[in-house]
C-alpha positions as CSV (number, residue, x, y, z in Angstrom):
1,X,-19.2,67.6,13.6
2,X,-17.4,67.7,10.3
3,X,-19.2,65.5,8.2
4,X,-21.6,62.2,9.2
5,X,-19.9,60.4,11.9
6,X,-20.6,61.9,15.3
7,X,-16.8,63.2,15.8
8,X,-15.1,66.1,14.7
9,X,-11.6,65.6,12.6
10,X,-9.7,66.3,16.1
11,X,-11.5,63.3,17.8
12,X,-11.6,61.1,14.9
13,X,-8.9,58.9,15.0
14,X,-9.0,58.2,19.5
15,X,-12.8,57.4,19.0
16,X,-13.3,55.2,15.9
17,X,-11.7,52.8,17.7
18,X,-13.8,52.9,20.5
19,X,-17.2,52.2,18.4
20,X,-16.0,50.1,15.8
21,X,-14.4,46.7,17.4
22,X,-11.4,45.5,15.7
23,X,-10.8,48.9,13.6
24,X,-7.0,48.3,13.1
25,X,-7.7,44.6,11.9
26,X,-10.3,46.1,9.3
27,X,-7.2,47.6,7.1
28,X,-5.1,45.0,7.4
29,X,-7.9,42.1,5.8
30,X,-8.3,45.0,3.1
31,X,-4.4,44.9,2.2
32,X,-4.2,41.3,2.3
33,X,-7.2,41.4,0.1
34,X,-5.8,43.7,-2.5
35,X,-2.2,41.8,-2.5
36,X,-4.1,38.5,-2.9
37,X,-6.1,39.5,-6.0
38,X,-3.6,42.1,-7.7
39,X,0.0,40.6,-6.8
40,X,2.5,42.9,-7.0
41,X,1.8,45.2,-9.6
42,X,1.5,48.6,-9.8
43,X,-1.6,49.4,-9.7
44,X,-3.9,53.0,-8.8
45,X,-6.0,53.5,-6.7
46,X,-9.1,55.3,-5.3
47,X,-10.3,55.7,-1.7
48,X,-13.6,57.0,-1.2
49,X,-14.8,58.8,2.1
50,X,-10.9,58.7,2.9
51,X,-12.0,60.2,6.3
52,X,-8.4,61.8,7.9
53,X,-5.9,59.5,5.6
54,X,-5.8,56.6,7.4
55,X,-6.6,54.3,4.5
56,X,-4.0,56.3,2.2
57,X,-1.0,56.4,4.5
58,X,-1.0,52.5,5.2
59,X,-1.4,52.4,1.1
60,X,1.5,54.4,0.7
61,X,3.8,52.7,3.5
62,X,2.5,48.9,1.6
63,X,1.0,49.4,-2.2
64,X,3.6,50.0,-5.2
65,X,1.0,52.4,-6.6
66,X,0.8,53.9,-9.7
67,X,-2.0,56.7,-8.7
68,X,-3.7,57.3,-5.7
69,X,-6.8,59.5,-5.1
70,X,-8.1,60.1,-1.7
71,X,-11.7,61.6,-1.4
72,X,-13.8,62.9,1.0
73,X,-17.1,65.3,1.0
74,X,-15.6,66.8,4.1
75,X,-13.5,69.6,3.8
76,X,-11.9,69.5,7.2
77,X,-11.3,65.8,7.1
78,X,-9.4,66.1,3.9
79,X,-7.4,69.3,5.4
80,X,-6.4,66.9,8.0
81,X,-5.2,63.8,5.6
82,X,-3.4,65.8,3.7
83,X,-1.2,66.7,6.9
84,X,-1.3,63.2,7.7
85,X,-0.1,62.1,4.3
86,X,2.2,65.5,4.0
87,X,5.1,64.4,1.5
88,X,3.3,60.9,-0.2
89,X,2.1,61.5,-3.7
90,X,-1.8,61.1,-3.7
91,X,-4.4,63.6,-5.2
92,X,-7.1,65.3,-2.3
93,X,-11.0,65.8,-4.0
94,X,-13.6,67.2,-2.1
95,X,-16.5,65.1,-3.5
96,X,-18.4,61.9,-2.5
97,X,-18.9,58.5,-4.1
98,X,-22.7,59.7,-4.8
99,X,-21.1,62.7,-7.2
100,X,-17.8,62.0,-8.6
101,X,-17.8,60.5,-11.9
102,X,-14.8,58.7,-13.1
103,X,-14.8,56.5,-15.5
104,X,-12.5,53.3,-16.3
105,X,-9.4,54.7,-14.2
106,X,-8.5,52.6,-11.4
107,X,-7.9,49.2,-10.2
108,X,-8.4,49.2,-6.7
109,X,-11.8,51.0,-4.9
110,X,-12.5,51.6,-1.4
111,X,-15.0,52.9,0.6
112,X,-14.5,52.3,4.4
113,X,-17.6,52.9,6.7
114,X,-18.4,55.7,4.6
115,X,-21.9,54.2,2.4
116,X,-24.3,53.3,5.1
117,X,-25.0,57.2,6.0
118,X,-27.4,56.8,2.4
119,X,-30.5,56.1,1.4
120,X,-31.2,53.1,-0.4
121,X,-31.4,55.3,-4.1
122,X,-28.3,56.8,-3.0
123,X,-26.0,54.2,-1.6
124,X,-26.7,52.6,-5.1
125,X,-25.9,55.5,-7.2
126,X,-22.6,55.5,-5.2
127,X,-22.0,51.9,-5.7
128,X,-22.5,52.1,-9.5
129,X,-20.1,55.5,-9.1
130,X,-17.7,53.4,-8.0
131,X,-18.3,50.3,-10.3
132,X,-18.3,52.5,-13.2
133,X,-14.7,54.2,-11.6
134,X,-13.1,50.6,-11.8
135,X,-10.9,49.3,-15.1
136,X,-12.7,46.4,-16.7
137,X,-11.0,43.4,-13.6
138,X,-10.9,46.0,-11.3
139,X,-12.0,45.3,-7.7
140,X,-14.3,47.4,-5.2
141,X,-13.6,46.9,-1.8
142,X,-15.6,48.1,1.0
143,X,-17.2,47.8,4.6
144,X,-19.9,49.2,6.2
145,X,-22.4,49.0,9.4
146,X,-24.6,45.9,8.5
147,X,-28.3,45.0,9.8
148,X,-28.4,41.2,11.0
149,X,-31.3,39.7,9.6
150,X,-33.8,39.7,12.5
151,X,-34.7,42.1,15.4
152,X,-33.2,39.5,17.9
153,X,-30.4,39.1,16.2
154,X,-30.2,43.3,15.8
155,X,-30.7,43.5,19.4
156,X,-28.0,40.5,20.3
157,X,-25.8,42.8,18.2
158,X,-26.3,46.2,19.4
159,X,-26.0,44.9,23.2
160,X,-22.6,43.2,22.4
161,X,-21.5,46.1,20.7
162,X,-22.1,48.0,23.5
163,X,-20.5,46.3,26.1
164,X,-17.1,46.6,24.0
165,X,-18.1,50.4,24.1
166,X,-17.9,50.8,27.6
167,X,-14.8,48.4,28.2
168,X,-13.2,50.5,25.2
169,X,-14.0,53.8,28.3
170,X,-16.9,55.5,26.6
171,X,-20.0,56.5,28.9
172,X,-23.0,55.0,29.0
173,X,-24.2,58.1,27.8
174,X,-22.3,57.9,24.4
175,X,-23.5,54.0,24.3
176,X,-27.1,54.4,24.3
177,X,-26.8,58.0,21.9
178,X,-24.3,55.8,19.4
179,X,-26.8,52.5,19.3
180,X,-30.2,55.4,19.0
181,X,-28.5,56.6,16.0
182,X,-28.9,53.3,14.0
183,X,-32.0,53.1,11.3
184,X,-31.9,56.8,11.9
185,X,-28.9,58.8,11.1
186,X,-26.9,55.4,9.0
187,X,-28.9,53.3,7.6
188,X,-27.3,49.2,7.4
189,X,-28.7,46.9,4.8
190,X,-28.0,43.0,5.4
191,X,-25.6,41.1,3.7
192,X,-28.3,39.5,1.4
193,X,-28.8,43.3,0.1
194,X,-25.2,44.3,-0.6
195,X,-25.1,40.9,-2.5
196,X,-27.8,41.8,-4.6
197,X,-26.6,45.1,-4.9
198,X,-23.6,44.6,-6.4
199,X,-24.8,41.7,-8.9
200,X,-28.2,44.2,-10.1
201,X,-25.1,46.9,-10.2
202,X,-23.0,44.8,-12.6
203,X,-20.1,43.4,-10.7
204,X,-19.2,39.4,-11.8
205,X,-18.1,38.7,-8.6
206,X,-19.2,40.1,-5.6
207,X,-18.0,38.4,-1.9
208,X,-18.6,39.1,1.9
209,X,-15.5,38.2,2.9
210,X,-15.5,40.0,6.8
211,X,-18.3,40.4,9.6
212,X,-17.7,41.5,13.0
213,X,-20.4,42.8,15.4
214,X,-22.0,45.4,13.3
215,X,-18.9,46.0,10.1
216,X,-19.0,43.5,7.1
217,X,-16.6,43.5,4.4
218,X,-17.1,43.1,0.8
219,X,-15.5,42.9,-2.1
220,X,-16.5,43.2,-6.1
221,X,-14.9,42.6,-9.3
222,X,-15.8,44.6,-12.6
């Protein structure tokens, strides 16, 4: 395993999309989100936990970008997004939203699925990383594994998310290992917490503006 996900960079791409439903549709709300709120400017950007690329080459193929930064805490992972990305003009840092520390540089933020492997002190030291990355009107955008707000409705969402598991062709040996890892090895917050998060961490507008099975998507303006 290279880094907190239970695949290695070689696996990564086939099996993301067999845990997280709609994966694919995930980047496509996030680039309709960025083109709605920054038209077509050029703008730079930051993606944090950029995992193997897959966020940075669609932002090259669709953003007019004036800088983009792709970071990752994984060695391997960023070894193989800069193959993916061989040729586009990005910058590769091995460092994670908890330690970087920019300050007033970019428009756009993401982190995709990458936060909810924190802790509570540290998923909000990551968040104000990021806020405090951001030019003043600048907009974080991210998604991560979300807790529902009750145990039914955390069981009625870990069974569903299984069955698309198995009809996506894992085992139900991989089901029942991926569902023990919640509350132990990532930790979700509901969407009430990431709210409150992001207003205590300083944003003026902060939005859920996704949820599907377990992912919800949010987005934050400085």
């Amino acid at each position: 395993m290279d880094n907190k996900s239970t695949f290695n960079v070689n696996q990564y791409d086939e099996n993301v999309r067999k845990v997280i439903p709609l994966y694919d549709e995930i980047y496509r709300q996030i680039f309709s989100l960025i083109k709605a709120y920054c038209g077509n400017k050029k703008i730079s950007v930051l993606d944090t936990g950029c995992g193997t690329g897959n966020f940075g080459l669609k932002a090259c193929e669709i953003l007019d970008m004036s800088e983009l930064v792709l970071c990752d805490p994984s060695e391997k992972m960023l070894s193989d997004a800069k193959i993916k990305l061989d040729g586009d003009p990005c910058k590769f840092i091995c460092v994670g939203s908890e330690n970087f520390d920019f300050e007033n540089k970019f428009d756009v933020v993401t982190a995709i699925q990458s936060h909810h492997y924190f802790d509570k002190a540290t998923r909000e030291k990551a968040v104000k990383n990021c806020f405090k990355a951001l030019k003043k009107g600048g907009i974080f955008i991210y998604f991560e594994n979300t807790a529902p707000f009750t145990e039914t409705g955390k069981d009625i969402m870990l069974t569903r998310l299984e069955d698309f598991e198995l009809t996506a062709g894992r085992t139900p040996e991989e089901v029942k290992s991926h569902s023990a890892r919640y509350g132990k090895e990532f930790f979700p917050i509901n969407i009430k917490e990431h709210l409150e998060m992001l207003d205590k961490t300083g944003f003026k507008v902060a939005e859920l503006f996704w949820y599907s099975y377990m992912q919800s998507g949010f987005y934050a303006v400085k």
